[in-house]
N, C-alpha and C positions, 0 to 999 in steps of 0.2 A: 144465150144458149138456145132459147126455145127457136130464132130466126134459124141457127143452123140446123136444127129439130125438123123444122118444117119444111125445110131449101134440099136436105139430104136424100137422095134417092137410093143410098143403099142399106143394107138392114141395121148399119152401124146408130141409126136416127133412134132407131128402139133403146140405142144405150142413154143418147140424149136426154129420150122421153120419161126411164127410166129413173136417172137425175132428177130430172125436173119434177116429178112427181113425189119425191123424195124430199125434195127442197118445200115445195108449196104444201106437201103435209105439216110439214117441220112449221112454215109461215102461218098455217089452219090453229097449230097447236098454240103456238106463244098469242093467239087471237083467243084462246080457249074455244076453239070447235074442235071437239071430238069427236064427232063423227067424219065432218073432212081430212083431219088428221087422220085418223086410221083408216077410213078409205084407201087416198094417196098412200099412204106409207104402204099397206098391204099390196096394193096394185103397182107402187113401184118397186117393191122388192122385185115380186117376182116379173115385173117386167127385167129385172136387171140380171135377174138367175142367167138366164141366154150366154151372157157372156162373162160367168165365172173361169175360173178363179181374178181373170184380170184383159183387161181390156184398155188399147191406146196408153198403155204405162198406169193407168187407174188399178187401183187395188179393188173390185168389184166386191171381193168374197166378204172383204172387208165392210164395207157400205151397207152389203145386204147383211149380214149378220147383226153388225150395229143398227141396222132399222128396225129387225127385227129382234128383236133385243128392246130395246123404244116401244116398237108398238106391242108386245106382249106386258109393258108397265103399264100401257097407255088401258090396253082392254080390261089388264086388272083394276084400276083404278075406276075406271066406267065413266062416264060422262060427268057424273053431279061433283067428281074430285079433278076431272083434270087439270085443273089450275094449279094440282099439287106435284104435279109431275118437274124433274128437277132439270130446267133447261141443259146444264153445264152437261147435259147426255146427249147434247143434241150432237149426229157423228158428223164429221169434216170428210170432203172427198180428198182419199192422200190417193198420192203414185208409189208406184212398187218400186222404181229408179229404173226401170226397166224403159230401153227404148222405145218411143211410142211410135208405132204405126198408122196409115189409115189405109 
């Protein structure tokens, strides 16, 4: 994903980037860095807000919600406990069933 991320020249690459940043928080956290985790996760939510409710058939609203949703466990918990934070919340990107476009 990040190749197409990078190769994309139209604004769609922010939904990419958005993912991805989502994703490597999520990889920050199961590493227990809390501060790269909730970086990322904050910075891709709202990278990903742009194209709520849903984008390319992705359910965006969903993703940003469930991130945030994560990272407000993550910021109550504070650094010294993230290790207690409970993977099984980590969200999956779903599709709406909706036709994807580009």
């Amino acid at each position: 994903m990040e190749e197409a991320w990078m190769q994309e020249p139209r604004r769609v690459r922010f939904l990419y980037q958005g993912i991805l940043q989502v994703g490597v928080g999520f990889y920050h956290l199961k590493n227990g860095n809390w501060r790269g985790a909730t970086g990322l996760l904050r910075n891709g939510a709202v990278r990903l807000k742009e194209f709520e409710p849903e984008s390319l058939g992705i359910d965006v609203a969903r993703l940003v919600r469930e991130s945030e949703t994560c990272l407000g466990e993550l910021e109550a918990l504070g650094r010294e406990r993230v290790r207690e934070f409970d993977l099984s919340r980590i969200p999956k990107v779903t599709f709406t069933g909706q036709q994807a476009s580009s």
